[in-house]
N, C-alpha and C positions, 0 to 999 in steps of 0.2 A: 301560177301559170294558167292562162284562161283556156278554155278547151271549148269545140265547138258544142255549141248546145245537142242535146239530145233530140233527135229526130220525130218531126208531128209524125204520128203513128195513122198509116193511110186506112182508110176505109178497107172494111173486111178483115184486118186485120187485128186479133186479139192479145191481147197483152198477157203476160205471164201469170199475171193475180197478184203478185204480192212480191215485196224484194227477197223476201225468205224463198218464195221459189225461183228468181234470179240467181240468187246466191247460190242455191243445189243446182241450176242448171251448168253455172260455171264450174262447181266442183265438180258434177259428173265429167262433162268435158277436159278436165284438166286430170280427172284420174284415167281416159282415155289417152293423154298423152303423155304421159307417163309411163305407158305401157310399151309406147313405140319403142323406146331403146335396145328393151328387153328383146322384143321383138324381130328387129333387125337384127340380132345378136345369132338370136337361134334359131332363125331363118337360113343363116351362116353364106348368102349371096355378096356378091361382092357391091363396093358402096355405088359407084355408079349406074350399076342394074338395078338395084337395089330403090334409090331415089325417084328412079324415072317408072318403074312397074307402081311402087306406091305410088305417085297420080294417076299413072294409066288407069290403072285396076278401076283406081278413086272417081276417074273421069265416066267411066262406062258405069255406074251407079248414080251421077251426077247427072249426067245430061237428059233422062228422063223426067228426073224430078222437078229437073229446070225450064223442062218446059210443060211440067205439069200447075209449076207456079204462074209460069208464065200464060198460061190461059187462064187460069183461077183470077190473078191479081194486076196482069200486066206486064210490060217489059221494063228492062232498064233503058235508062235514055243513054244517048251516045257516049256522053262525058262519063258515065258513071262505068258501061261496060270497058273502054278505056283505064280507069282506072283500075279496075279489075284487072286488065289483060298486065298491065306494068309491075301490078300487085304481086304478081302471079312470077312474074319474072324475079322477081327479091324472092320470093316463096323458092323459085325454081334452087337460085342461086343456097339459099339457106338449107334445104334438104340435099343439094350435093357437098357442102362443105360439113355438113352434121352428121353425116351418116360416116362420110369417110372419118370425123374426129373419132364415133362410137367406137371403130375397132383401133383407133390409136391411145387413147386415155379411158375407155370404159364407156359403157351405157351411164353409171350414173350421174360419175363428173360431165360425160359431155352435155345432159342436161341440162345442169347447173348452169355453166358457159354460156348457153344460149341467153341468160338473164339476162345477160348484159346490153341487151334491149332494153329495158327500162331507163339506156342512159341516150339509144338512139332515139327512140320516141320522142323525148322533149327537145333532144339536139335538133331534129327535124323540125319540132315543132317552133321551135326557138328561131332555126336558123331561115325559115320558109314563109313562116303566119309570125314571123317576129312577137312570139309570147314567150315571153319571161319566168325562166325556170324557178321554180321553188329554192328557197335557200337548203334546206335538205338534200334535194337534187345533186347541188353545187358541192354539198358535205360528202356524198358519197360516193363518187366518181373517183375521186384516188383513192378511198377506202378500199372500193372494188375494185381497182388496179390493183392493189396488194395482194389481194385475194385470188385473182387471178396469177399473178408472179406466183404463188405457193402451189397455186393448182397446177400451174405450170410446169413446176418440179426443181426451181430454185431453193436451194438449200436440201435438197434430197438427191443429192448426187450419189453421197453414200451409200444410199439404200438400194443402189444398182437400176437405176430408172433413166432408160437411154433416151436418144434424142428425139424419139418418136413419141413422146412426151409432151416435148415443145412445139414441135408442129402439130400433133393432135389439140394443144391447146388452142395455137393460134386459128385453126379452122374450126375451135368451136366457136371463137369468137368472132372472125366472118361469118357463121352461119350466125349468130346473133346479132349482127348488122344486117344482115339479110332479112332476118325475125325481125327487128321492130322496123326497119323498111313499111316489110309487110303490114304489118299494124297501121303505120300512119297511113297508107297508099289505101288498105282496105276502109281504115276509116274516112275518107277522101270518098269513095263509091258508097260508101254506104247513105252518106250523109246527100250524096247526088239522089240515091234513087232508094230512101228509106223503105223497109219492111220488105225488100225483096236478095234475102239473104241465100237462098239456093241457090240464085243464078247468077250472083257477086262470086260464090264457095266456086262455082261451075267454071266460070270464064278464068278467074284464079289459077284454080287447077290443070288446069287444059294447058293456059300458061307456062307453069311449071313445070308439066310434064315434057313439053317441047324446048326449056331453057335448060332441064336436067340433061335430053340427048344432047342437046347442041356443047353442052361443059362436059362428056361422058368421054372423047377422046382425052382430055388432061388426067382422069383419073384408072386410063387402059382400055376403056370402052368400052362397049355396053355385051355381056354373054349372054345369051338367052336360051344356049343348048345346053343340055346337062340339069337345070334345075328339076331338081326330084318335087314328086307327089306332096311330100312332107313341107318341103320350103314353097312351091306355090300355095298351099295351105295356109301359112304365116304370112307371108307380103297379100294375101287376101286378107287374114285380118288385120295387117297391117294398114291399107287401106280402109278399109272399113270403121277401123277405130279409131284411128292415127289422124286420119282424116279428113271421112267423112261425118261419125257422130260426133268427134271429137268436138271440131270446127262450126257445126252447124248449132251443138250445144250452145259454147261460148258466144259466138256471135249473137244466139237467141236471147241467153239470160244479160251479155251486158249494155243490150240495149234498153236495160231497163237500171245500170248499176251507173256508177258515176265511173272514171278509167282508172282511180287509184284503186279504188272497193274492187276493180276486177283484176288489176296488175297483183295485189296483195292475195287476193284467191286463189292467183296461180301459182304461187310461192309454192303449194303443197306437192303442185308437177315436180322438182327438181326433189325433193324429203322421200316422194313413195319413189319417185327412179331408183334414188340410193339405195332404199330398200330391198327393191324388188332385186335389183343390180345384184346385193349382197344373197340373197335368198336362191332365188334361180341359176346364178352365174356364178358366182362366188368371188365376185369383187370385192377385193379388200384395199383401201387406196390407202398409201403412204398415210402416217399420222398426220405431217404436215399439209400436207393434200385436203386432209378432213378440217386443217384448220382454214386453209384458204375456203374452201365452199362455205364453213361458215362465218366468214368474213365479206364472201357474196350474197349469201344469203340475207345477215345483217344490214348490207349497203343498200339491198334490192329493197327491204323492210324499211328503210330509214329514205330511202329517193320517192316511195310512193306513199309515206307518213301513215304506212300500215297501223299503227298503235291510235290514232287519233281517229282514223277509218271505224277499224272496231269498235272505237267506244260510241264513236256517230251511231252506227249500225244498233247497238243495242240499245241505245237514246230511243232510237226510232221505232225497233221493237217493244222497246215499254209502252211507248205511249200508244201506240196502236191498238185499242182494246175491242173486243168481238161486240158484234151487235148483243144487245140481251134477247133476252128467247122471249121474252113477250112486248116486244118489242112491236108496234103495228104500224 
C-alpha cells in the first residue's frame, strides 16, 4: 500500500539525527501511553470526567507552546488546522469510548483493543486515497476478529465474566476506530503543514476536549465536585504523559520512521499496559482473554509486517558506520 511520502523538513527545523533516535523517541512515547490505563484506574474518576479533564489539563499546557512554535517557525495553514480540529474530534470520540471500556474489561485488555486501528488506518486509506492494502493486511483482519471474540469473553462464560465484558470490549473497539481515525486525519495535517507538530497536538486537543463534553451526557455527565487532591494529582499526570509528552514524542520520532517501523514500535504500549495492569492493579484476565490479546497482538505484527521492519532496521544499522576519528 503506498503511503504519503514523508514530509520536506522546513527550514529551522532539525531532524532527530539518526533512526536510532526516532526509534527511542517512539518508544519513549509509547511507554508514556502505556501508563495512561493505569492511570485512569487509580485516579478512580468517573470515564466521562475523566476523558474531557485529560485534554483540558492537556490544553492549558499546549496552547503556550503553540504559540511559542508558532512565532519561532510559523503557522499552520487553513487546511492543515482543519484537519486538526476533525482529528481531534476522532481523538475526542476515542478517549470517551476508551476510558469508559478501562473500567469495564481492565486497563490492560482495554489497551490491547485500541490496536485495532492498525485495520482502520489502511481501511481509510484504501477506502479515501484508494491505496491498496498489503496482503498481510488482508491475513490479519479476521485473525484479529478472533482475537477480539476471546477478549471479548466468548467461551468464558464459565469463569463468571458478565456482560460488561462485552460492551467493555465493543467500546474498546470504537475507541480504536476512533485511534486510527485519528491517525490518518493527523497524518492528513501534518503532511499540510510539515514540522509544526505542537500546534497540529494543540488544535487536536482542544478538539477533543470539547467532543468529550459534548458525548459526556451518554456516559452520566461530567462531576467536577468531590475530586480529591490525590485524583487531581493523577489526571495531571495523566495529561501530561498520556498526552502531552506522549504524543509530541511519537509524532516527533516518526517523522523520521516509515508507518509500519512506528505501528510495530507501538505494539510494546498494549505488553507494558498488561503489565503494569497486573503489577499495580492486579489484573489477572481470563486464560482465554490472554489468548485473544495474543492473537491481536500477532495480527497487529503480521498487518504492519513487523518481522521484515526489523530485519530492514538492523540492515540499516549495520551498514551505517561512524565516521573514523582521523578522518579530515
Amino acid at each position: 500500500m503506498d503511503v504519503p511520502a514523508a514530509p520536506q523538513r522546513p527550514l529551522g527545523v532539525r531532524t532527530v539525527g539518526s533512526p536510532r533516535v526516532a526509534v527511542l523517541s517512539v518508544l519513549a512515547g509509547a511507554l508514556c501511553l502505556s501508563v495512561s490505563a493505569v492511570l485512569v484506574k487509580l485516579a478512580g474518576i468517573d470515564a466521562a470526567t475523566t476523558a474531557v479533564l485529560r485534554c483540558a489539563i492537556a490544553a492549558v499546557v499546549l496552547v503556550p507552546l503553540a504559540f511559542w512554535e508558532r512565532r519561532r517557525r510559523g503557522g499552520q495553514s487553513r487546511g492543515a488546522i482543519g484537519w486538526s480540529v476533525v482529528a481531534g474530534v476522532a481523538l475526542g470520540i476515542d478517549y470517551a469510548a476508551w476510558t469508559a471500556s478501562i473500567y469495564a474489561v481492565g486497563a490492560g485488555i482495554s489497551t490491547v483493543l485500541i490496536n485495532v486501528q492498525v485495520i482502520v488506518l489502511p481501511a481509510l486509506a484504501w477506502t479515501i486515497n484508494r491505496d491498496q492494502p498489503p496482503r498481510p493486511f488482508l491475513i490479519a483482519v479476521p485473525v484479529m476478529l478472533i482475537g477480539v471474540a476471546l477478549v471479548g469473553g466468548i467461551g468464558t462464560a464459565s469463569a463468571g465474566l458478565g456482560s460488561h465484558v462485552a460492551s467493555g470490549t465493543l467500546l474498546g473497539v470504537l475507541a480504536g476506530i476512533g485511534y486510527g481515525t485519528y491517525l490518518y486525519l493527523t497524518r492528513r495535517s501534518n503532511t499540510s503543514s510539515p514540522g509544526l507538530i505542537i500546534q497540529s497536538l494543540c488544535w487536536a486537543t482542544c478538539s477533543a476536549a470539547l467532543t468529550a463534553a459534548a458525548l459526556a451526557p451518554l456516559g452520566g455527565g461530567l462531576h467536577l465536585g468531590g475530586i480529591t487532591p490525590r485524583s487531581w494529582l493523577l489526571l495531571i499526570a495523566l495529561a501530561l504523559f498520556g498526552q502531552v509528552i506522549a504524543w509530541l514524542f511519537i509524532n516527533h520520532g516518526s517523522i523520521h520512521l516509515a508507518p509500519a517501523s512506528t505501528a510495530g514500535l507501538l505494539l510494546i504500549q498494549p505488553i507494558l499496559a498488561l503489565i503494569l495492569s497486573a503489577l499495580v492493579l492486579a489484573e489477572y484476565p481470563h486464560w482465554l482473554q490472554l489468548v485473544g490479546v495474543a492473537v491481536i497482538l500477532a495480527a497487529v505484527a503480521v498487518a504492519n509486517n513487523v518481522a521484515t521492519t526489523a530485519a530492514q532496521l538492523r540492515r540499516k544499522h549495520r551498514h551505517v558506520r561512524p565516521p573514523s576519528a582521523d578522518a579530515s
